[in-house]
MDTraj code that builds the backbone (N, CA, C; nanometers):
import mdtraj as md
import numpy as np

residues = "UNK UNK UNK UNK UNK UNK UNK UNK UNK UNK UNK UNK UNK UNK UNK UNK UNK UNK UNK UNK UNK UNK UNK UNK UNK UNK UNK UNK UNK UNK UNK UNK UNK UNK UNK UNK UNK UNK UNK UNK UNK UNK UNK UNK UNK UNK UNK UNK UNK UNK UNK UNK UNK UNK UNK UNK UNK UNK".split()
xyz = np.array([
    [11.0678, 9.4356, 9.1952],
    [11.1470, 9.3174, 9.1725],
    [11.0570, 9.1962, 9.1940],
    [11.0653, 9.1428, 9.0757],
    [10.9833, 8.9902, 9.1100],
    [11.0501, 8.8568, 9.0547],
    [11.0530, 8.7475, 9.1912],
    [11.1210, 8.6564, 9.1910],
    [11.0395, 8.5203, 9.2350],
    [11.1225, 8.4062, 9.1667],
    [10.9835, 8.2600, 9.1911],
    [11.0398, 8.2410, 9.4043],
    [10.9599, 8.1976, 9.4011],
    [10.9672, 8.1452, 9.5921],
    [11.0002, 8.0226, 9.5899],
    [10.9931, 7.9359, 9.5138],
    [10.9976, 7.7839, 9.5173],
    [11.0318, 7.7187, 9.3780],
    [11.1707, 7.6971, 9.3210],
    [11.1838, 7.6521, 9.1956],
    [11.1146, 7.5431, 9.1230],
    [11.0559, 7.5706, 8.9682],
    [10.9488, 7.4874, 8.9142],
    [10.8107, 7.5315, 8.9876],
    [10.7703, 7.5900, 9.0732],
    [10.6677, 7.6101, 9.1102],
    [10.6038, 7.7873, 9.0876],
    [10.4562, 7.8047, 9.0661],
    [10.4114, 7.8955, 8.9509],
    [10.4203, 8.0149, 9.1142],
    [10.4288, 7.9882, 9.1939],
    [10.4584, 8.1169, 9.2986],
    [10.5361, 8.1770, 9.2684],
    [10.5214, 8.3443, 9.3047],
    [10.6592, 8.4294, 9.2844],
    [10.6061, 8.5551, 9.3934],
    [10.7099, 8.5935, 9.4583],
    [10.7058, 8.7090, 9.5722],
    [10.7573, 8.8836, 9.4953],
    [10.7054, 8.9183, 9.5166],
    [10.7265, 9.0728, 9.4710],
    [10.7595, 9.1576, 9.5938],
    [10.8751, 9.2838, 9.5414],
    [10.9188, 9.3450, 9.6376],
    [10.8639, 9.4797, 9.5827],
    [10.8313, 9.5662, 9.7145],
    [10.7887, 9.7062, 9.6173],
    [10.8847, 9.7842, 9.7134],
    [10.9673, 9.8437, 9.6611],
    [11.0718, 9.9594, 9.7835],
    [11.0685, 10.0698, 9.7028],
    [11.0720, 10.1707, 9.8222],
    [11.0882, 10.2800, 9.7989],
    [11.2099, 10.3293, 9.7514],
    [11.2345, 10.4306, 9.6540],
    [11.3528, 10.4340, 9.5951],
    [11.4480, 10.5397, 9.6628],
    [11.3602, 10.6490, 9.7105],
    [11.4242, 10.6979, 9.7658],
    [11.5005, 10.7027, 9.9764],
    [11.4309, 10.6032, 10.0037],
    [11.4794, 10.5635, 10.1313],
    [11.5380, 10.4138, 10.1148],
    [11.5020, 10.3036, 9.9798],
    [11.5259, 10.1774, 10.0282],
    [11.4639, 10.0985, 10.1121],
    [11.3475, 10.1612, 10.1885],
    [11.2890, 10.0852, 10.2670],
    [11.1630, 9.9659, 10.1828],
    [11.1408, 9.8751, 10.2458],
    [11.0363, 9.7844, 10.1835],
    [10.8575, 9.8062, 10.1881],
    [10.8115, 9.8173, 10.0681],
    [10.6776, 9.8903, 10.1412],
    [10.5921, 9.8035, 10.1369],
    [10.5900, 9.7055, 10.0358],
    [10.4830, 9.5983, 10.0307],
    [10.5961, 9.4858, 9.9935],
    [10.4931, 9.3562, 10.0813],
    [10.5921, 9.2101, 9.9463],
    [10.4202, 9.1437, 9.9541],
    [10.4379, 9.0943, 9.8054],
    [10.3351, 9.0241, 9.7290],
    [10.3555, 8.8726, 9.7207],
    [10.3230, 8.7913, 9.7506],
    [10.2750, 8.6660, 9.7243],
    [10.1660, 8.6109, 9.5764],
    [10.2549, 8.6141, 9.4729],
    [10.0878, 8.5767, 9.3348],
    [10.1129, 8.4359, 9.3248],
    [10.0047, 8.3845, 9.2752],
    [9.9904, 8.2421, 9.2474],
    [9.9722, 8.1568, 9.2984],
    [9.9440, 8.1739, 9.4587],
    [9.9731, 8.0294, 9.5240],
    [9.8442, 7.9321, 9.5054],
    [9.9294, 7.8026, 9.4903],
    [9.7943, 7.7171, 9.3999],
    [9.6605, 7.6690, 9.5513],
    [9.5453, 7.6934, 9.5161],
    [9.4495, 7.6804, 9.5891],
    [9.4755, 7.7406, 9.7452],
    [9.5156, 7.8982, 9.7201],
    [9.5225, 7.9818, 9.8801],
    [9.5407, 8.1107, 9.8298],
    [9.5540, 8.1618, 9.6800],
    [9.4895, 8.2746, 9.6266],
    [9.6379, 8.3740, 9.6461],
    [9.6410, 8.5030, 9.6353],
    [9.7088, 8.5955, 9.6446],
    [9.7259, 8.6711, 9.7949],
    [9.8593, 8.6975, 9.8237],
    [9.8691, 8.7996, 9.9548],
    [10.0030, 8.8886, 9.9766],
    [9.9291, 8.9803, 10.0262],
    [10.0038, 9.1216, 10.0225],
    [10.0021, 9.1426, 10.1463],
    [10.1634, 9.1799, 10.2069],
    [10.1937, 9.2570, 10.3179],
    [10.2362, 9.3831, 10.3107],
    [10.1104, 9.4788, 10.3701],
    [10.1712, 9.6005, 10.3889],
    [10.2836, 9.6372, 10.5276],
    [10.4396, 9.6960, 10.4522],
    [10.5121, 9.7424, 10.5999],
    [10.4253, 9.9127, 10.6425],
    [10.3576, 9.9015, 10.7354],
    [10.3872, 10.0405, 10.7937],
    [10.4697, 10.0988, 10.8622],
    [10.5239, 10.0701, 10.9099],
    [10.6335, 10.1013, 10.9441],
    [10.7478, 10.0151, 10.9778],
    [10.9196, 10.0221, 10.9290],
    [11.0255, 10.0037, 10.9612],
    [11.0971, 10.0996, 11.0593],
    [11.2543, 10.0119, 11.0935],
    [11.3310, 10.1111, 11.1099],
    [11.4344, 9.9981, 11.2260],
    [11.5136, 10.0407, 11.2420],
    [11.6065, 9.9779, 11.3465],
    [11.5884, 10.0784, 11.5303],
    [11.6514, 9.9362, 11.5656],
    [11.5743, 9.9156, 11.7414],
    [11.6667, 9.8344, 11.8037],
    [11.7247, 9.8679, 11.9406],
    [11.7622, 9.8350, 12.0526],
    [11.6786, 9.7710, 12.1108],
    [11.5368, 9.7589, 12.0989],
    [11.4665, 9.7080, 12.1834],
    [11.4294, 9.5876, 12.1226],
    [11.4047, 9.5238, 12.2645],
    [11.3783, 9.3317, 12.2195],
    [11.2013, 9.3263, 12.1780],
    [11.1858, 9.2300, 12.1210],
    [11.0169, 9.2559, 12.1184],
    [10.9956, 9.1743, 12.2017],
    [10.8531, 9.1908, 12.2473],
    [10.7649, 9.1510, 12.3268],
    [10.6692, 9.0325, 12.2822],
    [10.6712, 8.9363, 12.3035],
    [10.5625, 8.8416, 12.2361],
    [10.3941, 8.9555, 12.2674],
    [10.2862, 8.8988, 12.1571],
    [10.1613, 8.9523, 12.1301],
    [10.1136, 8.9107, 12.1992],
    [10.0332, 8.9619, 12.3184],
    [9.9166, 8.9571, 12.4275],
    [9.7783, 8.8491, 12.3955],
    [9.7484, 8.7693, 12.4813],
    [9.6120, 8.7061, 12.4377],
    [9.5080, 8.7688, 12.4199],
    [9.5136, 8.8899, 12.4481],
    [9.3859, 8.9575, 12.4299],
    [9.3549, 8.9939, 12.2872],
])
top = md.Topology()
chain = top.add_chain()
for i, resn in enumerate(residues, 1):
    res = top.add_residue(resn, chain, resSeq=i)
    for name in ("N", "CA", "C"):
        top.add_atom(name, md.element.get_by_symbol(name[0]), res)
traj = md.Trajectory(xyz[None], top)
């Protein structure tokens, strides 16, 4: 599925899901003017009781 991010503007985000779970496996970022292309891979999903933790300075 690919959709614009910002109306009139040449960005558009792509969804790649898996068909048979529904889960999200990549979202794509194309076009963005002078900051290039980007792709997030999910490795893993899933639902959680647990709160997150802010990321460590280390």
């Amino acid at each position: 599925m690919t959709f614009p991010i910002q109306e009139g503007r040449p960005t558009t985000g792509r969804l790649v899901i898996d068909p048979d779970t529904s889960k999200v496996l990549t979202f794509d970022v194309i076009g963005m003017p002078k900051k290039g292309d980007r792709v997030e891979v999910v490795l893993e999903s899933g639902w959680t009781d647990t709160r997150p933790s802010p990321p460590s300075a280390d």
